[in-house]
Each structure stands twice: as C-alpha cells, then as structure tokens.
C-alpha positions as CSV (number, residue, x, y, z in Angstrom):
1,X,-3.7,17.1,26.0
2,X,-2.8,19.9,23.9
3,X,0.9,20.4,22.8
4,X,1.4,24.1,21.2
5,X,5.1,25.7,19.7
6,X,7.0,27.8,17.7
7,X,10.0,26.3,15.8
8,X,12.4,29.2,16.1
9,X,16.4,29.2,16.6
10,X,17.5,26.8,19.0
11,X,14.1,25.6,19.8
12,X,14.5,21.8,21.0
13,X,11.0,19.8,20.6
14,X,11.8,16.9,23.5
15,X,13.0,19.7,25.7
16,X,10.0,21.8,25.9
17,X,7.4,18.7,25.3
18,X,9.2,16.9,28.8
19,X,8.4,20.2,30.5
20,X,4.5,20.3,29.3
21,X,3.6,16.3,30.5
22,X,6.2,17.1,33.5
23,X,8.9,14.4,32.3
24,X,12.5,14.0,32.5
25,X,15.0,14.2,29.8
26,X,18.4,12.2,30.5
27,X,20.7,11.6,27.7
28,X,18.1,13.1,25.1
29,X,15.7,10.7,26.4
30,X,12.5,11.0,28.3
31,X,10.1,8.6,29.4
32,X,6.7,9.3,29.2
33,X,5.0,9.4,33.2
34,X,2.7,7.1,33.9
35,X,0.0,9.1,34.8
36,X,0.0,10.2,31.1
37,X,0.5,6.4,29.5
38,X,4.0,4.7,28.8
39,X,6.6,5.1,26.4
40,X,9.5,6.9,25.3
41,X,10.7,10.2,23.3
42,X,14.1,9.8,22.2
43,X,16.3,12.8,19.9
44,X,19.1,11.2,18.4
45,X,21.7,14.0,16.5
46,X,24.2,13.8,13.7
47,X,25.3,17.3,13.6
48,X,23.6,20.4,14.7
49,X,22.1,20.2,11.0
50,X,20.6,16.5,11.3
51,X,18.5,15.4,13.9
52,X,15.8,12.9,14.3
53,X,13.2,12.7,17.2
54,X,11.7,9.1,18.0
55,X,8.3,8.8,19.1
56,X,7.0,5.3,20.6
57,X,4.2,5.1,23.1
58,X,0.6,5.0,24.2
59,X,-1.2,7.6,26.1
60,X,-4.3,7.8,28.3
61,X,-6.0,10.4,26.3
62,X,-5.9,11.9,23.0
63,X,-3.2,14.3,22.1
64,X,-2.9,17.1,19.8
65,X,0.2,18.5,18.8
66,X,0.1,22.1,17.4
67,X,3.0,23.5,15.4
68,X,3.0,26.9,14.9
69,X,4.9,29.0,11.6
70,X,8.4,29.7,12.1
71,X,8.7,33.5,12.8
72,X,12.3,33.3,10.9
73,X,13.3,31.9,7.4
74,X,14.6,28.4,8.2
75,X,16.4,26.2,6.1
76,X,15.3,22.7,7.9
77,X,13.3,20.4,6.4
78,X,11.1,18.1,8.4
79,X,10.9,14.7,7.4
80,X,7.3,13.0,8.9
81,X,7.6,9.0,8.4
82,X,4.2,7.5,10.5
83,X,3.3,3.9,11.1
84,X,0.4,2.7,13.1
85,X,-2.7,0.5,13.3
86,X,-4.8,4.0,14.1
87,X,-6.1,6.7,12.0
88,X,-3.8,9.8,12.5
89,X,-5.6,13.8,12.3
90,X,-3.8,16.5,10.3
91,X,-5.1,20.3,10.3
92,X,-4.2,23.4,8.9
93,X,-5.1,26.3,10.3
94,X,-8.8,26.1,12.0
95,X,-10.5,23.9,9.9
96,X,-12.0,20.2,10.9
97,X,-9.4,16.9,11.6
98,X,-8.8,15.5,8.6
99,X,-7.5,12.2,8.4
100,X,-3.9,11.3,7.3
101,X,-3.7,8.0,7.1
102,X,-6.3,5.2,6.4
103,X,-6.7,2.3,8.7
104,X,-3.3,0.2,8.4
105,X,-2.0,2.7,5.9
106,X,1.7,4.1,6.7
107,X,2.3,7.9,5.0
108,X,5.3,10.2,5.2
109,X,4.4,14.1,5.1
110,X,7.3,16.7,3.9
111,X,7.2,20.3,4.7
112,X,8.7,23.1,6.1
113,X,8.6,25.1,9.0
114,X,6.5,28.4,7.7
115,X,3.1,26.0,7.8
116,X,1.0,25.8,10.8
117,X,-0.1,22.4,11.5
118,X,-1.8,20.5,13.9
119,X,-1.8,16.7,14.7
120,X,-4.0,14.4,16.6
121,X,-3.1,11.2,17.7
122,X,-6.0,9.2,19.4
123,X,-6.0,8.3,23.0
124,X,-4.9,4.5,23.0
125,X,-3.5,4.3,20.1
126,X,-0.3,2.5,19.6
127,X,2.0,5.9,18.0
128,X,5.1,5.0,16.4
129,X,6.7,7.9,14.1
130,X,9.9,9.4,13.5
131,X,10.4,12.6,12.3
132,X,13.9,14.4,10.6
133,X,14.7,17.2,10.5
134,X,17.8,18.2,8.2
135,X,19.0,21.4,6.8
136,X,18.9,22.0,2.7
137,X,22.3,21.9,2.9
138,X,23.3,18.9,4.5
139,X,20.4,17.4,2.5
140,X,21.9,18.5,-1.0
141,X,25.5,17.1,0.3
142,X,23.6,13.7,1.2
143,X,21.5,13.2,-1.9
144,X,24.6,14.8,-4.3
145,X,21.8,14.6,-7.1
146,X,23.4,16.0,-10.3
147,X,19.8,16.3,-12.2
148,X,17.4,16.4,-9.6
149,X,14.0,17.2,-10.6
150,X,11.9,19.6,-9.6
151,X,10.0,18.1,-6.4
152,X,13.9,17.4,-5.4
153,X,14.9,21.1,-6.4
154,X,12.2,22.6,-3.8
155,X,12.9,20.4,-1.3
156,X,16.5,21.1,-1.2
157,X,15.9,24.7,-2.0
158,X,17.3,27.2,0.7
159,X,13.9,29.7,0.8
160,X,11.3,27.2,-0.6
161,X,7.7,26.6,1.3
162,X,6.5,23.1,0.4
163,X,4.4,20.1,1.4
164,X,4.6,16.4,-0.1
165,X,3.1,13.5,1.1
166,X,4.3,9.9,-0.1
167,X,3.4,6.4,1.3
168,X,5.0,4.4,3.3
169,X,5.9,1.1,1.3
170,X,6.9,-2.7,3.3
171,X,10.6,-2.1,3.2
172,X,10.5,1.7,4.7
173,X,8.0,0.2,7.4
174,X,11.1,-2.7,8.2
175,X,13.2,0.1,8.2
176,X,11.2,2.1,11.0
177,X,10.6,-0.5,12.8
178,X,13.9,-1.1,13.1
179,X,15.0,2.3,14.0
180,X,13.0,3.0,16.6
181,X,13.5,-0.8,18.5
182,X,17.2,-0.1,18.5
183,X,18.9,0.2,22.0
184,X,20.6,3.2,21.9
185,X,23.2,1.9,25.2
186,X,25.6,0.1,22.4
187,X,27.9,2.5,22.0
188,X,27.4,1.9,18.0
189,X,23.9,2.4,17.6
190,X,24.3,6.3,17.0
191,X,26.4,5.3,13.6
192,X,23.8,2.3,12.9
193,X,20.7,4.3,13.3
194,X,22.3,7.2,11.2
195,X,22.5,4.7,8.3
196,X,19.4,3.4,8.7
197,X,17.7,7.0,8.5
198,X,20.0,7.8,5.4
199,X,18.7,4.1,3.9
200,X,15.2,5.3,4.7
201,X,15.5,8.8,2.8
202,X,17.4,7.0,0.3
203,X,14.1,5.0,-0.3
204,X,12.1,8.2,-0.1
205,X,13.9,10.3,-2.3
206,X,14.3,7.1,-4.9
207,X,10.3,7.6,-5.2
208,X,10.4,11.4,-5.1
209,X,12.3,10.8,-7.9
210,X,10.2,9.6,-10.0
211,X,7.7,12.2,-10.1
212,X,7.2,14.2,-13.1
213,X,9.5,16.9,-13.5
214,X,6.8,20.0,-13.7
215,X,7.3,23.6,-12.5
216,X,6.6,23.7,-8.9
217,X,3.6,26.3,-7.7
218,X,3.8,27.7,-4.3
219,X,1.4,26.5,-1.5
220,X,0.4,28.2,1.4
221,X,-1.3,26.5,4.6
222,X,-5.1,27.8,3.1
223,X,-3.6,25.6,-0.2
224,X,-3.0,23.0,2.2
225,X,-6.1,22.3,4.5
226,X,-7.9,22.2,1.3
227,X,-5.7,19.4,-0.4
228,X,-6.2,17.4,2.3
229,X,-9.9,18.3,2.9
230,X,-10.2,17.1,-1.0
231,X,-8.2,13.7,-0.1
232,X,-10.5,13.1,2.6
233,X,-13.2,13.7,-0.2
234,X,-12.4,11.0,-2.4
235,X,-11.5,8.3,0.2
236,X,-14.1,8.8,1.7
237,X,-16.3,7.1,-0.5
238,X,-13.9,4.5,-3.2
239,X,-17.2,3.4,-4.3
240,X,-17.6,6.2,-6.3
241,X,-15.3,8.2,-8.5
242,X,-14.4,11.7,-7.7
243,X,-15.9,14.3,-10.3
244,X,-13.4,16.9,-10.9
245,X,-15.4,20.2,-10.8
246,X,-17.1,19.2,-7.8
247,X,-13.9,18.6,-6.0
248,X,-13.1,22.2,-7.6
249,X,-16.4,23.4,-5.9
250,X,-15.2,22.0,-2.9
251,X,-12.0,23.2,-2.6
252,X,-13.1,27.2,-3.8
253,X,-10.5,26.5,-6.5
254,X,-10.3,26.4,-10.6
255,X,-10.1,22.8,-12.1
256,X,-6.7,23.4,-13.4
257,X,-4.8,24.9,-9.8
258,X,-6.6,21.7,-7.9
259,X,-5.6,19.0,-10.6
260,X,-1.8,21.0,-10.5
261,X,-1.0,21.5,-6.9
262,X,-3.0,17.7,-6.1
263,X,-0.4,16.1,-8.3
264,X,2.4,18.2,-7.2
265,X,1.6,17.3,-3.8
266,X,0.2,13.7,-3.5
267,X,2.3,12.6,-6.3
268,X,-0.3,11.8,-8.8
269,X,-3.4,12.7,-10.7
270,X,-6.8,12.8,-8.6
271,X,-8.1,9.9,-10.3
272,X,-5.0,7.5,-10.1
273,X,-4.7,8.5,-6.8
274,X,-8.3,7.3,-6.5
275,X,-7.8,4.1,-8.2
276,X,-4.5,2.8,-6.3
277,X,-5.9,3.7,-2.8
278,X,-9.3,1.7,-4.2
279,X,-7.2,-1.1,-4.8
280,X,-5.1,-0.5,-1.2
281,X,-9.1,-0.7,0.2
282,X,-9.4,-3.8,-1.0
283,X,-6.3,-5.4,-0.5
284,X,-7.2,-4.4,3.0
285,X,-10.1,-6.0,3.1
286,X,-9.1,-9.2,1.5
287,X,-6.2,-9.6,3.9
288,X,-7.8,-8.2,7.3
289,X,-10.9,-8.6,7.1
290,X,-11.4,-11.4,4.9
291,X,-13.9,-10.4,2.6
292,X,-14.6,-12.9,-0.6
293,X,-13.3,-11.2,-4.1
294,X,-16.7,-10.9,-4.8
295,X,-17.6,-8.8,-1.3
296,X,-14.8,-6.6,-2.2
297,X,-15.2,-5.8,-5.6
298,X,-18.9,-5.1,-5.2
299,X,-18.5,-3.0,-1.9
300,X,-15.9,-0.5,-4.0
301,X,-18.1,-0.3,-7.2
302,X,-17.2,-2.5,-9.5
303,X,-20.1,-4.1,-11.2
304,X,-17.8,-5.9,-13.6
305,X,-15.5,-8.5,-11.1
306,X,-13.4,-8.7,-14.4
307,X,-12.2,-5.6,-14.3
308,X,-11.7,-5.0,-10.7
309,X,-9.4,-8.2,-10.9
310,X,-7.3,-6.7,-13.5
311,X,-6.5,-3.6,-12.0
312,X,-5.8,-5.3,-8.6
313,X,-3.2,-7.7,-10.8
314,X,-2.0,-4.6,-12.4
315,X,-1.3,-3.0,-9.1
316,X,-0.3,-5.7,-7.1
317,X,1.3,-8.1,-9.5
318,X,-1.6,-10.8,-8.3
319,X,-5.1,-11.6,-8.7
320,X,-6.8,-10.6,-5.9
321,X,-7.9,-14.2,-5.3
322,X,-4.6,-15.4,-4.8
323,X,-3.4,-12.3,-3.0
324,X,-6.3,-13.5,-0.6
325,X,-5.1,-17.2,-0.4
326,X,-1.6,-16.1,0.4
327,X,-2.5,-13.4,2.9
C-alpha cells in the first residue's frame, strides 16, 4: 500500500490517510479497518502551531509512505520519534530503501518540509511512532534558549532546510511508550500528553545541545539519500572500519563535505559513529541473543578481547561480561 502527499496549507495528514485505506476519523481518531490490519491513528493538537500524530498498529502488508516537498515556504518542523522491534526504510528521492534503524534500535529523524522522503514500514511489523510537528516560532518560545548553538539556530530558524537524526535513549523510549498508551477519554489527557511531548523534546533538544557549535552547511534531498546510503555503508559491516575516501567515492563527494555534513547531521564523526553503533551491535547481541563476550568481540573484529572490553566499559559504564550477566 502506497501512501503519497503534499504538505501544503491546511493539509491534515489523518484526514487524507483515513480517506486512502477507506477509514473513519471521529474525534481526530481513526481506526485502522480490518481488512487492512488493526490499530489506531490518533492527531492530538495544542494550537494550530503544535500538533502531534500518533501512529500504533499492524498491517497486512507493507506500507510506504511518500512525502512529497512542500510547494510553499513553511515554518513547521517535523519531529520523527520511532520505536519498534522492525527495521524501518527511509528514501530520498529514487534511490534504493535504506534502513533507518537497526534491529531493536529506536532513532528520531528532524527535518523540514522542502525534502521528499519516503518511508516503509514492513508488513507485520509492530509500528509505533509519533511524529510533531511545531512551528519555529512556538518552538523558539518553548525552548527560550538564550545561547543556542548552531544545530539549535537552524532548527528554530524561520527559512532553514535541515535534517538531523539522533537516537532514541531508554528514558525517551518510557516516554513514548507512555504517550501513545494514554487514553485520550479522561478529559486531562490532552494537558498530560502535551507535557509529556514537551518532556520528550526537552530530552531531545538537551542532546541537540550538546553538539559542537560549527557553521551549519545546507543539505538538499541528493545530500541526503547519500548520508544515509553512507550510514548504511558502515553498519553494514561493524567488522570492519570505514575508510574515509572510499566512503567519499561512494557518496560522489570530497572527504571534507562528507566528514562535514556526516557530523552535522548524525551528530558525530564517521568513525565514532562507527565505534558506538559497534558497541550498540554487541550489546545487542549479548543481551538478545546471548552471544559469549568472546562470540561478540570476535564477530565485530576485535582480535584483541582486551580492547573490545574497554571500549564497551567506556561506553556503557560496564564490562561487557557483566552487562551480559545482568541482562
């Protein structure tokens, strides 16, 4: 099933998805039909300038959700927080599905309106994602940052064209959880899920924060499909270390635009990047699929146990052999 729009003024996502699959929307809530799968979409408003769509169910077959550039200049900001147990598919323009999110991983994506994009969630799978959407405006009055930095600045910028991704950490999974299992008939829940969505932001923007304070380039959606195409690159293999000019080769870009926008974007240098979601890998396969510390270490490359123990500890505040007695 195939899902295709233009955000535009006054374009309202649950209104125009309930009349694709055929569904009903009562109360800003429509439940998925059952010839589709089960489930729910629910739009939840705090303004005309803050709104956040709730997305909880399963469906029969895969679906693809294709989000076409805004015509118009828009000042919203769309705020992607995903949690699931399945691999989630984001593309740019018409290039292969790249993958989002790694096995249990949980990811948030930032961007505005101007980028095409286009999503696929799995048939079966259990999807479970909010997504905000909040003018620069009422973000900036929210946040009341005095010295913000600069991946604040864009973000909150009226005319800026941008795209972040962070992770999702325990507490903002407890947090999503929690917003999207609230029943919405207590007449309170509106206010209560409103601070829980400002508590989740505040825990985004905390770790936005703390990104180093660089002048921002601009990125386009051709920028973009090949950022994530080179993400895909080096997780696709953690056994191996990602060599920067190939990556460069890759992407059809100089060494010094792909090491700038990769860390403007993802947060961090290639290579740390590498070496946290190596040590992610392998608290995932300690915990889930209880590999022995030895298994692990030698399955991502590490031909020193030592070593692979140390960063683990440095990452995770544990050794990874009590991280796997306590899992």
């Amino acid at each position: 099933m195939i899902f295709e729009f233009t955000t535009a003024f006054g374009f309202d996502f649950i209104t125009f998805f309930a009349k694709h699959i055929n569904g009903t929307v009562r109360d800003n809530f429509m439940e998925i039909p059952n010839s589709l799968g089960e489930g729910y979409v629910r739009k939840i408003e705090f303004g005309s300038d803050f709104k956040l769509t709730i997305h909880r169910y399963t469906l029969k077959e895969d679906l693809i959700i294709k989000r076409n550039p805004s015509p118009e200049t828009s000042s919203v900001r769309t705020f992607f927080f995903y949690n699931t147990k399945q691999d989630l598919e984001v593309k740019y323009e018409n290039e292969e599905n790249i993958p989002f999110s790694q096995k249990n991983d949980a990811s948030i994506l930032l961007s505005t309106n101007d980028l095409r994009t286009e999503i696929r969630f799995p048939a079966g799978s259990n999807i479970q994602y909010v997504v905000v959407a909040i003018a620069a405006d009422r973000l900036r009055a929210i946040l009341s940052i005095e010295n913000p930095n600069s991946t604040i600045k864009t973000i909150t910028a009226e005319n800026a064209s941008f795209l972040f991704f962070e992770s999702l950490d325990t507490e903002m999974q407890l947090l999503l959880k929690n917003i999207v299992s609230v029943d919405m008939n207590n007449s309170m829940n509106n206010f209560y899920v409103q601070i829980k969505v400002q508590e989740l932001m505040y825990l985004l923007f905390s770790k936005l924060s703390l990104r180093e304070n660089t002048t921002f380039k601009s990125i386009n959606s051709n920028d973009a499909e090949k950022l994530l195409n080179i993400r895909n690159e080096i997780l696709k293999d953690l056994s191996t270390p990602p060599v920067l000019n190939q990556l460069a080769i890759i992407a059809s870009m100089s060494e010094t635009k792909l090491k700038q926008l990769f860390k403007q974007t993802f947060g961090d240098t290639i290579y740390n990047y590498y070496q946290k979601a190596r040590m992610e890998e392998a608290a995932f396969l300690l915990k889930q699929a209880k590999h022995s510390v030895s298994e692990v270490g030698y399955e991502l490359g590490f031909s020193n146990l030592s070593h692979f123990s140390r960063l683990f500890e440095k990452q995770y505040g544990i050794t990874p052999k009590k991280f796997s007695y306590t899992s």
